[in-house]
N, C-alpha and C positions, 0 to 999 in steps of 0.2 A: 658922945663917944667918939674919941678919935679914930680914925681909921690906920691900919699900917699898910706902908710902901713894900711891897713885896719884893719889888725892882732893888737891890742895895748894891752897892759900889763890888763890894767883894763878888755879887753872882754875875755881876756885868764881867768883871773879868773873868771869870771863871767861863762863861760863854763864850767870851774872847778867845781864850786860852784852849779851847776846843775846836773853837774852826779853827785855828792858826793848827794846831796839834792835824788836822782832818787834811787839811790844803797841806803839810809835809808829809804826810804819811800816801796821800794821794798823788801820783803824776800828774801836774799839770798840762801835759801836752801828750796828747794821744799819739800813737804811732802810728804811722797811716800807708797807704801807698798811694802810687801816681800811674798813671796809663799814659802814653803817650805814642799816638797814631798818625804815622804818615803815609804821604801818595793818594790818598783819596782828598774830596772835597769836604765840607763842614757839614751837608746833606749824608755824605753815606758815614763819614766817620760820626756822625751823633746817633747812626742806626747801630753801628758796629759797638759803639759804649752800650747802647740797650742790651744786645747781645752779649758781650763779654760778662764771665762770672768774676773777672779781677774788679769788676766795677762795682758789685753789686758789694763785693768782701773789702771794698778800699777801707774804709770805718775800721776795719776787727783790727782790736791790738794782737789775739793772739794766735796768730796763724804761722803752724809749725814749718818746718822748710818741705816735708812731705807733702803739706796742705798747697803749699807756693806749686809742688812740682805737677803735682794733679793738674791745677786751674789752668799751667801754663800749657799741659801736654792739650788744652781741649782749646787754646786759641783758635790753631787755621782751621778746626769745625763749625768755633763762633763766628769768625769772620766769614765763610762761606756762606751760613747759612744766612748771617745780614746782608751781605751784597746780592742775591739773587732777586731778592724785590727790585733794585736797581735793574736788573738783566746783566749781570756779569754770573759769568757760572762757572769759569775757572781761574779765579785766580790767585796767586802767589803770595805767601805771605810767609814772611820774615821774623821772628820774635823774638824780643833776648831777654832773658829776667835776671834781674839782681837784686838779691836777698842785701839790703843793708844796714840789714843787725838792727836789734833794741824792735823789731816789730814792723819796722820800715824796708819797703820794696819799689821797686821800679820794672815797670814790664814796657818797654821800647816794641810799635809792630808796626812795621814796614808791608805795604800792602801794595803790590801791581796787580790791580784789575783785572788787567788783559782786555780783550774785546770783546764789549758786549755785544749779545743778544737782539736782532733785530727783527720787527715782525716788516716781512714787506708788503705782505695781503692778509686782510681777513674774510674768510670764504664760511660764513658759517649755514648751512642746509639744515633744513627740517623735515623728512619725507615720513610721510602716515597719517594718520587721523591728527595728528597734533599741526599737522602745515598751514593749515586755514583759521588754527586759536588763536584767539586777540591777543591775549597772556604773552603767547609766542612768539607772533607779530610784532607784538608791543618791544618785547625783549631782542631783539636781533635789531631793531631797528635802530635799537640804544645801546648799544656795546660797549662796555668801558674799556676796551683795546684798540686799538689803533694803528695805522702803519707809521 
């Protein structure tokens, strides 16, 4: 008993003719956005992309221009709140956004530090029943802070 080829020239093209059909009807290139951060080093500016919500949305094609105005109004919060692990607790930041059409955006932020934060002593006491526990002891003697 012969067997039949299920495979035939005609369903090959017909397969053909659907992903060609699929890849036109589909954008090939996603619209994307860009972040781009100056004034700080590649240490705090890779903390500040942690923080920013532009970073997280760069991917989505489709973010409305309300959606762009949100994320940018909450930059100098994101940036503040990633530099202060560093020790910088006030500083300055800059941001420009520009919507450029079809899904694509660019957020420009300019960040002066200012002067950080410096410990010049650490003085840490323990007075009560807890002054003489090892635990305690143990923990003051290892401080993960420093001058």
């Amino acid at each position: 008993m012969a067997q039949r080829n299920s495979f035939t020239p005609a369903r090959a093209y017909g397969r053909a003719a659907s992903v060609l059909l699929c890849l036109i009807a589909c954008p090939l290139a996603r619209a994307t956005g860009t972040v781009e951060i100056r004034g700080v080093n590649d240490a705090i500016k890779a903390n500040v992309l942690v923080y920013l919500s532009f970073e997280r949305y760069k991917k989505t094609t489709d973010l409305s221009s309300d959606t762009l105005e949100r994320l940018h109004e909450r930059v100098e919060r994101e940036v503040q709140a990633a530099l202060r692990p560093f020790g910088y607790y006030e500083p300055r930041v800059h941001s420009d956004l520009r919507d450029l059409g079809h899904g694509d955006w660019h957020v420009t932020i300019e960040i002066d530090p200012g002067p950080p934060v410096l410990v010049d002593r650490v003085d840490v006491q323990i007075h009560g029943p807890g002054a003489t526990d090892p635990l305690f002891t143990r923990i003051t003697q290892k401080l993960p802070i420093h001058p």
